[in-house]
N, C-alpha and C positions, 0 to 999 in steps of 0.2 A: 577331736579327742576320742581314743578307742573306749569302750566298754568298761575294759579294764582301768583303764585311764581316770575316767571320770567316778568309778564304781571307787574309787582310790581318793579322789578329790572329795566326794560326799563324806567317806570316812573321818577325813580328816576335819572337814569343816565341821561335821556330829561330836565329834572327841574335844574339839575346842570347844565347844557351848555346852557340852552335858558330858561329865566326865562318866556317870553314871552310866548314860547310851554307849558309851564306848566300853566301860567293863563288862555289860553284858555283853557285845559285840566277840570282845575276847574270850569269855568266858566260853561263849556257845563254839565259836570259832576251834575251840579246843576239848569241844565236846561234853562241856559241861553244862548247869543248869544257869541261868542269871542269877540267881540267888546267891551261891557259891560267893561272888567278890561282894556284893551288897548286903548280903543279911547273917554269913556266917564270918566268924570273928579269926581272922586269919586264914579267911578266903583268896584272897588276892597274893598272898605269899605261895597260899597250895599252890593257885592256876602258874605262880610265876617257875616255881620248884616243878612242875609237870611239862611247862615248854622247855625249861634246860635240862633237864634228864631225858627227854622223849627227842631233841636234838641233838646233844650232845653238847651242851653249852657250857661253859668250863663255870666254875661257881661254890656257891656251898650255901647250908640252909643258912645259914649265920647271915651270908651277905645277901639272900632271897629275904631275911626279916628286915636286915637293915633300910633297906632299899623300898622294900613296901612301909615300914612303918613311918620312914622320915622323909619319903620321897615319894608317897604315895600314889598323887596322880602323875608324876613322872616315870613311875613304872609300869603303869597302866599301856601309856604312852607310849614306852620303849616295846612292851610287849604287843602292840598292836602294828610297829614299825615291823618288829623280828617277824611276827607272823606274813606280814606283806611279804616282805623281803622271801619267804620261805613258800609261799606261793598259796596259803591259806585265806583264804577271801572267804 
């Protein structure tokens, strides 16, 4: 398994057991503080609103609240997929 490869496999296995290790993961990943998703109150909608404007990701804040507030660790989730995918390690 390459570097990448396995640096990829860890991610995912940390995101499954500590949802929390993985939003800081993203958080930092996108240049923010870990606190940002775990201690400020609509942290996690910011980081999710900052990856699809700074990509270009089609959206709106409406569906950035939606998505963090009822799907929360699922959007953790997707946001730590899009970053892979986009070559942010």
């Amino acid at each position: 398994m390459s570097i990448i490869g396995n640096l990829r496999y860890k991610r995912r296995i940390t995101g499954c057991f500590c949802l929390c290790c993985l939003s800081c993961s993203v958080a930092s990943r996108l240049g923010e503080n870990c606190c940002v998703p775990l201690c400020l109150q609509g942290g996690t909608m910011a980081l999710r609103t900052k990856l699809r404007t700074q990509h270009g990701i089609q959206g709106s804040i409406c569906k950035d609240w939606c998505a963090t507030t009822f799907c929360g660790a699922l959007a953790i989730c997707q946001m730590d997929r899009e970053l892979t995918h986009l070559g942010i390690l």
